[in-house]
Structures are given as C-alpha cells and as structure tokens.
C-alpha positions as CSV (number, residue, x, y, z in Angstrom):
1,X,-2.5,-18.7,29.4
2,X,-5.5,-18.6,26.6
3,X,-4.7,-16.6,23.7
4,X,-7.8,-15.6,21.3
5,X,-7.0,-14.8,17.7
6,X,-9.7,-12.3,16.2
7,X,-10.7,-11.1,12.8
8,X,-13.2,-8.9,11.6
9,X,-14.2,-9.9,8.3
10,X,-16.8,-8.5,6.0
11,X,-16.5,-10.1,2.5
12,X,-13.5,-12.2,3.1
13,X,-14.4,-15.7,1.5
14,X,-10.9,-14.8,-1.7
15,X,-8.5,-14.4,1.2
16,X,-9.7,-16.0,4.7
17,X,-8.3,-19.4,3.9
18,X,-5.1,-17.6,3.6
19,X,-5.3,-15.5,6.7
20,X,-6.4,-18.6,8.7
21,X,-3.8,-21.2,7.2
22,X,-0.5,-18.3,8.0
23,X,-1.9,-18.7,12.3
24,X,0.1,-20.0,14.6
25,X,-1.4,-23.2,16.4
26,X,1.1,-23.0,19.0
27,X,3.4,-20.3,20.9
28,X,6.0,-20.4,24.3
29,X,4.6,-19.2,26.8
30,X,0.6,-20.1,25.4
31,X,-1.5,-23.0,27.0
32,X,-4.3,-22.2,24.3
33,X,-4.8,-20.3,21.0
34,X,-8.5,-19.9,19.5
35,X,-9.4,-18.3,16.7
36,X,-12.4,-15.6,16.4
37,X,-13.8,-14.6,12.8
38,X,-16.2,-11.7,13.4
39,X,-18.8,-11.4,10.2
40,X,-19.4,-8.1,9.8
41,X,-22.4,-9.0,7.7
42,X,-20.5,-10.2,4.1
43,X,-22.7,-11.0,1.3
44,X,-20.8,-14.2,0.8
45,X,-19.6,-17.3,2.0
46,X,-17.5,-15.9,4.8
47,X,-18.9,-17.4,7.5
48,X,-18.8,-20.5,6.0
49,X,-15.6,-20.4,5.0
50,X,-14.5,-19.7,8.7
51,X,-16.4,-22.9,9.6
52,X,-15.1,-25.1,7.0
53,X,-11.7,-24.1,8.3
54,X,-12.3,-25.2,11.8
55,X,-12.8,-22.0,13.8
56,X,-13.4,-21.9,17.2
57,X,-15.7,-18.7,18.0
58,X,-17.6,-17.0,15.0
59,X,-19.7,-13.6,15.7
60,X,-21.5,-13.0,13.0
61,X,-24.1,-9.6,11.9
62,X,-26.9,-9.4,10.0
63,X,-26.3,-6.5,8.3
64,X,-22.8,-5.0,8.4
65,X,-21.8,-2.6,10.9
66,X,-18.5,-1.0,10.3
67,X,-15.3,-2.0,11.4
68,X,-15.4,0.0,14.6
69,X,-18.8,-2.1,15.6
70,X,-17.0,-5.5,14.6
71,X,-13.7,-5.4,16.5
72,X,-15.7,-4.1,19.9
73,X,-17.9,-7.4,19.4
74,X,-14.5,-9.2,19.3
75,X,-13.3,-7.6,22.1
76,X,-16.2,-8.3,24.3
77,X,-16.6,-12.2,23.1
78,X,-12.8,-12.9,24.0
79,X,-13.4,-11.3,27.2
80,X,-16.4,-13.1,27.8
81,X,-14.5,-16.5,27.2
82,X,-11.7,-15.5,29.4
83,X,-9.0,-15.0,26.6
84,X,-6.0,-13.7,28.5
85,X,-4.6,-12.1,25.7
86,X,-5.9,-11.2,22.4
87,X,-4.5,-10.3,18.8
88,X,-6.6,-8.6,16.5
89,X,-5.4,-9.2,13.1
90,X,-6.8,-8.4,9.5
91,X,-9.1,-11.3,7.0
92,X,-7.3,-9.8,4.0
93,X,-3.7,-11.7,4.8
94,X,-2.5,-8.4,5.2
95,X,-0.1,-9.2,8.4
96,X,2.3,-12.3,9.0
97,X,0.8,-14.4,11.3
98,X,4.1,-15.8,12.2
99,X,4.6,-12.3,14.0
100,X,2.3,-13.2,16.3
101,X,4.6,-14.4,18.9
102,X,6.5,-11.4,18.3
103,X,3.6,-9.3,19.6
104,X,2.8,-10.9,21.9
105,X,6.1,-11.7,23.6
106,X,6.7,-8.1,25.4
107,X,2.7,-8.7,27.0
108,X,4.3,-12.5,28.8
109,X,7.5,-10.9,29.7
110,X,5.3,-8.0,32.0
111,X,6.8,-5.1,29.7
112,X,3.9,-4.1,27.8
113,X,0.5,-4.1,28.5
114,X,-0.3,-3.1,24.1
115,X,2.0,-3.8,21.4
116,X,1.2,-2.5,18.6
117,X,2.9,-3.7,15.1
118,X,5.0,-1.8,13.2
119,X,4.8,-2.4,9.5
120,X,7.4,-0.2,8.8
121,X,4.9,1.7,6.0
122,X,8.6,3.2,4.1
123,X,9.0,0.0,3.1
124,X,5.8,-1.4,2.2
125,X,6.0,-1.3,-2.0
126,X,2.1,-0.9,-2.9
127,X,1.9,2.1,-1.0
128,X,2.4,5.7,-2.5
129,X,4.9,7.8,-1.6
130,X,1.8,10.7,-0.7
131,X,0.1,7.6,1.4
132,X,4.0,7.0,3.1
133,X,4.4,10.7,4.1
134,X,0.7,11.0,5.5
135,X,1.1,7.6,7.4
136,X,4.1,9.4,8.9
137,X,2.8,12.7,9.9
138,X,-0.1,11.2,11.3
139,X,1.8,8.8,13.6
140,X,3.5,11.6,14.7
141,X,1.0,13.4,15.4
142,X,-0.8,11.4,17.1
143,X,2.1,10.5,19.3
144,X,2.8,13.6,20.1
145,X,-1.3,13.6,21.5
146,X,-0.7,10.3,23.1
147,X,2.7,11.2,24.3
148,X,3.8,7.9,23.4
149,X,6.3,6.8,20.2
150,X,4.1,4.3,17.9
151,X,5.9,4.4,14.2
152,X,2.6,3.0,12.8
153,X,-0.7,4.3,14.2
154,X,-3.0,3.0,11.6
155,X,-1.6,-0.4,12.3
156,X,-4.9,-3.1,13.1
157,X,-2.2,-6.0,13.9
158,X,-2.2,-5.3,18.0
159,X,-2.3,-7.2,21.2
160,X,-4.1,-6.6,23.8
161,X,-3.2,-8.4,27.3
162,X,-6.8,-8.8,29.0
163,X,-5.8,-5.7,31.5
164,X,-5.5,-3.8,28.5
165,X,-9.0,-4.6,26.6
166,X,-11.3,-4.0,29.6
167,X,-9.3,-0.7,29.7
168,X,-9.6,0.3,26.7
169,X,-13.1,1.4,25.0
170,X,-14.5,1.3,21.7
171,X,-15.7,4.4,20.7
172,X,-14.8,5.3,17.2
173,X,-17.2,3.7,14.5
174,X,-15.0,4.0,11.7
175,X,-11.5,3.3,13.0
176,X,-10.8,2.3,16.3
177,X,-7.2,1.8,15.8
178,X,-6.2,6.3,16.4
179,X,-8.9,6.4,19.6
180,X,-6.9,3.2,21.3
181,X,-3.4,4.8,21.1
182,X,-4.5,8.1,22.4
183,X,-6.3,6.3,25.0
184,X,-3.5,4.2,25.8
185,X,-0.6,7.1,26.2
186,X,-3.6,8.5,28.5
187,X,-4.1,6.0,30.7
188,X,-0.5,5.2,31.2
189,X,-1.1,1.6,29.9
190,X,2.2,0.3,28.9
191,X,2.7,0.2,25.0
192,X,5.9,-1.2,22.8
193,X,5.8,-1.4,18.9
194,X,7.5,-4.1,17.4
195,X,8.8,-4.4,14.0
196,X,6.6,-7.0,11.7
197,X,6.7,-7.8,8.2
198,X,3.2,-7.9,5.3
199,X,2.3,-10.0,2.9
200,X,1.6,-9.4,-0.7
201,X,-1.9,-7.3,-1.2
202,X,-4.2,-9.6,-2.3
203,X,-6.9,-6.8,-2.8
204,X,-7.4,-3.2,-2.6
205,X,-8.5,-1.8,0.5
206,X,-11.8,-1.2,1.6
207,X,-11.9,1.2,4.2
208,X,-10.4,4.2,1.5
209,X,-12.0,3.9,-1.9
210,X,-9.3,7.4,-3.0
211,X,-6.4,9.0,-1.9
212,X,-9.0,11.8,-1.2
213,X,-11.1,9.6,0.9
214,X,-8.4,8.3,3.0
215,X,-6.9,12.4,4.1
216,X,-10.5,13.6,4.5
217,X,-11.3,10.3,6.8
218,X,-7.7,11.0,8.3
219,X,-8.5,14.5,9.3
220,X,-11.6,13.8,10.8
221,X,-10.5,11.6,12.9
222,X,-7.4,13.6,13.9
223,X,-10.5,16.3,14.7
224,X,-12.6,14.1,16.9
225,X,-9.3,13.1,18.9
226,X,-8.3,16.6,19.4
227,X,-12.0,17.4,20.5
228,X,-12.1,14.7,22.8
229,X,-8.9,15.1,24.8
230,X,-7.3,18.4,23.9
231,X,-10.8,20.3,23.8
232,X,-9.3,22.9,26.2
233,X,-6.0,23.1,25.1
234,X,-7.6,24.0,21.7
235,X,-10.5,25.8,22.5
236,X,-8.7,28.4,25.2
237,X,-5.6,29.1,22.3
238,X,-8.5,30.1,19.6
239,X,-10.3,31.6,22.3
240,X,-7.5,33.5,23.8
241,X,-6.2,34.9,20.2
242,X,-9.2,36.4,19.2
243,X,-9.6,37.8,22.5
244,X,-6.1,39.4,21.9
245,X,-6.9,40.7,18.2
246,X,-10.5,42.6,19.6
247,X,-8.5,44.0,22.8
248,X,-6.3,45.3,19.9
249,X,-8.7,46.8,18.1
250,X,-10.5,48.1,20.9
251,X,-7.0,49.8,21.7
252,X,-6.7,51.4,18.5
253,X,-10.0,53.0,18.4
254,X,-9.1,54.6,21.9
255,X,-6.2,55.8,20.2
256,X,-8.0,57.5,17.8
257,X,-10.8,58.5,20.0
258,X,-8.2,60.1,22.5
259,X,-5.4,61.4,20.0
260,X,-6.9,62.0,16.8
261,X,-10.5,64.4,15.3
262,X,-11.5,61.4,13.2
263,X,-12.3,59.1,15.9
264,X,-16.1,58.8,14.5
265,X,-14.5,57.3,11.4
266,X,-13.3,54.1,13.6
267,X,-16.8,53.1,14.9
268,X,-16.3,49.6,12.5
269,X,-13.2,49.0,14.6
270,X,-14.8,49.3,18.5
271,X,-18.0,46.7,16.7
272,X,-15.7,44.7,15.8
273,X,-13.5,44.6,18.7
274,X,-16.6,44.0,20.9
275,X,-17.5,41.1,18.4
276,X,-14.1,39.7,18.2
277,X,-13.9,39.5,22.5
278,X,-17.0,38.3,22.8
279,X,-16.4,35.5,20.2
280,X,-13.0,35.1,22.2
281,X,-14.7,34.3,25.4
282,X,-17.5,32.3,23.8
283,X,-14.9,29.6,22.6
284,X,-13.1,29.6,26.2
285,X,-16.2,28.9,27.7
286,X,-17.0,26.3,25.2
287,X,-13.2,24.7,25.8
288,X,-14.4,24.4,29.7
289,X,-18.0,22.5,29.1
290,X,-15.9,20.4,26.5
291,X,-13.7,19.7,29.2
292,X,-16.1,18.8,32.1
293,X,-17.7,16.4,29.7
294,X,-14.6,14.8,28.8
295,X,-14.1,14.4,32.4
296,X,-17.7,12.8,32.9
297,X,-16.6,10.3,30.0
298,X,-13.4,9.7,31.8
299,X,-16.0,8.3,34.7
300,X,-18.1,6.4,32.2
301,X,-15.2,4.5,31.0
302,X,-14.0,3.7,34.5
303,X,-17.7,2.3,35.7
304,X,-17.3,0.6,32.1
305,X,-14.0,-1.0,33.4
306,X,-15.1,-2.4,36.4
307,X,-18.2,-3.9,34.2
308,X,-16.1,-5.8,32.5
309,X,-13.9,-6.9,35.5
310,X,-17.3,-8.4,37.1
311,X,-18.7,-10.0,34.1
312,X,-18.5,-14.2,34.1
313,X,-16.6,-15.8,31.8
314,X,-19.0,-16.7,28.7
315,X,-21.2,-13.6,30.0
316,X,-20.7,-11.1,27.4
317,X,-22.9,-11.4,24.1
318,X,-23.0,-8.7,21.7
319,X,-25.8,-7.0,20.6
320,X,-27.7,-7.8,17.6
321,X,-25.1,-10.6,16.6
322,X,-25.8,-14.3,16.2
323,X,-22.6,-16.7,17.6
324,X,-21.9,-20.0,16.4
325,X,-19.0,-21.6,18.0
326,X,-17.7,-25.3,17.0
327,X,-21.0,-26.7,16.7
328,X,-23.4,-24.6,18.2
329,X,-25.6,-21.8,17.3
330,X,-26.5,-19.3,19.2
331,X,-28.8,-16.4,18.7
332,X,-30.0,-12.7,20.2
C-alpha cells in the first residue's frame, strides 16, 4: 500500500520546513509514504527548500498557475507513480500532520472512498466570527447540493483512495476543494469527515486578501456549482415563475377587456405579459441545453476515468511543468 503526501506550494520557503518536519514517515496499514511538493511557480527558494528536506517527487511551474492548476498536477503525478492513496495537505503548516492516519484510516478499513477533514472552523481562534458563520452556511449548502453531510467544505486536508482520484476531476481553477464534494455526493463515491485539529497560523492567507474577497469568491463558486449540476432545477423555477406572473397579467387584461370600458387603458399589461412568458420560456429552454450539456460532461469525465485507469504507472506528466524527483531532473 503506497501512500503519496502532496503539497501545493507557491511561496512557501518561511513555513515548508515546518509542514515537512510535522509528516508522518510511517503509518499501520502503509508499506510506503512519499512526499510530493508541487511549485506553483514561487519566487523563492521553495523548491529548494523541498529538496534540501529530502523530498521524494517535486512538480514544479514556471510561472504560477493557481491552486486549482497545482493540486490537478499532483493528482495526476501520484497517479502516474501508482500512489494508492493520496493526502493533499497545505505548505503553510496549517493542518496536523499527525492526523494523517486519522484520514486515512476509514479509506484501509473499505468505509470510505474520501475523507475529508473536519477542522471544526467554531473552534479555530484566528477566524472571525462573520468568516465562522459563512464557513457554516456554505457547508450546508453545499451539502445539501451534494446530498452528503461534510461539516467543513472548504477544508484542502483530504484523502483520496486511488478509486477516488481517477474519479474525481479537476475543473475549478480557483478552488477545487467545493467542485470535489459536489462531485463526490454525485457519483455516490463514499465520503466520511473526520475531526482534525490546526496549527498556529503562521501567515495570512493567500487565496482571500478581504473579508469582501473571500464572500464574493464564495458566491461565485456557489454559482458555477449550481450552474453545473442544478442548471434545470434552477433554470425551470425562474422560468416557471415568470411564466406564472405574465399568465397573470395576461389574465387581468382579459378581465378588463371583457368586464370593464377601460380595457384600452391596460395595453402596458397584455406587452408585458407577452414579454414576461416569453422570458419565462426562454430560461426553461435555457435550463434544458444547460442540462444536455451537463450530461455530455457527465460522458467526458467517464472517458476521462477510464484514461486514467489505462495509463502506466510513471505515464502521467503534466503539462508545462518541469519534475525533479530525488536526483533527477526532468523536463517538458
């Protein structure tokens, strides 16, 4: 059983050592653990940080790529060196690494496919008490999408069992972590969450530079989800209610036009009716296209499946990314 540790990095030279020192080197269960750093393209000594420290894989960009673009390179190289499970975790020391055997425990026992760490985010100090209630309305949320119960959506500290990562795609450029849950809970691939405790912030985040930031980057990705799996759900209620309101305005001006001598005086109402129903069934037809091309996706990602089932181990090589592993360099 080979276990790959990943983590994206981008800038990480303060707080990798840390990161890299709190790893297990050995768990029940695990015949190997190896660690992945993934250099999103840092401007500093990153990558040679991660070498000092003995790494066994290192992926590392050019230019950076976003966090979305780093942890599908990590996938793919663990894949591609026949990991049987892998843990995603954060450079910024953010997560225990003790915990590790924690998450991955439910995956060896056959009870979970994804676990997903809960970080509990009511007790985490640093964060605000606005940040706490977001963090919980969005979980719920998207839970109730995913129809699954995860506590902690936004949580990056995850394992994957190998099953699980060629199943799942990367799609989402700025945060993967929302478009794998929903994925999960819709393609029945068994998920747990399991408590697991944080470390003391050493920094600031990156990925939300405000409070601001982090709802407006929330809600757009809360958007895209709904788009891409509830697109007929959503588009047939809108459609269907202003359908209703122009069938009740086109009722009204037959009142009048029937009952009453003013009936010339509602012409606004019967234009606007007509507008509002033809509005109505613009957006249900827009709710079916969206749905026939979610289902052609939903055929994309099984031919990208069985890709990944096919490919030899050491095969897959990311694009635009230079490896060095232990020693030796490789290139695109």
């Amino acid at each position: 059983m080979k276990l790959i540790i990943q983590i994206p990095c981008l800038d990480e030279e303060l707080t990798l050592p840390a990161t890299l020192r709190d790893l297990p080197s050995q768990i029940e269960g695990i015949d190997s653990i190896e660690i992945l750093v993934i250099d999103d393209g840092s401007s500093d000594r990153t990558s040679e940080i991660a070498l000092e420290h003995g790494v066994d894989h290192l992926v590392r960009f050019a230019a950076n790529r976003g966090l979305g673009h780093a942890f599908a390179a990590g996938i793919d190289y663990a894949l591609g060196e026949g990991a049987d499970l892998i843990v995603n975790t954060d450079g910024d020391n953010q997560y225990c690494g003790s915990d590790i055997a924690k998450l991955v425990r439910p995956i060896l026992e056959g009870r979970a496919e994804l676990v997903i760490g809960d970080r509990q985010p009511d007790e985490i100090e640093h964060f605000s008490p606005t940040k706490k209630r977001l963090q919980k309305w969005g979980s719920r949320t998207v839970s109730r999408l995913a129809r699954l119960d995860v506590p902690d959506v936004a949580s990056g500290f995850k394992a994957y069992s190998r099953e699980a990562a060629s199943r799942i795609n990367n799609l989402a450029e700025f945060d993967h972590t929302v478009d794998h849950v929903i994925q999960a809970g819709r393609r029945r691939i068994p998920t747990l969450s399991v408590p697991i405790g944080t470390n003391e912030a050493l920094r600031e985040s990156r990925l939300f530079s405000s409070l601001g930031e982090f709802i407006g980057r929330s809600a757009g990705i809360l958007l895209r989800v709904y788009s891409s799996y509830g697109a007929m759900k959503v588009f047939s209620a809108l459609g269907g209610l202003v359908m209703t309101l122009g069938v009740l305005l086109g009722l009204r001006f037959v009142y009048f036009f029937f009952f009453t001598d003013h009936h010339s005086l509602h012409v606004q109402s019967l234009i606007l009716a007509a507008i509002l129903m033809l509005a109505g069934f613009q957006m249900i037809l827009t709710g079916i296209v969206a749905d026939l091309i979610n289902g052609s996706r939903s055929l994309l990602e099984d031919v990208s499946y069985r890709l990944r089932r096919l490919e030899s181990r050491g095969g897959a090589e990311s694009a635009g990314a230079e490896r060095t592993g232990a020693g030796e360099s490789r290139g695109d």
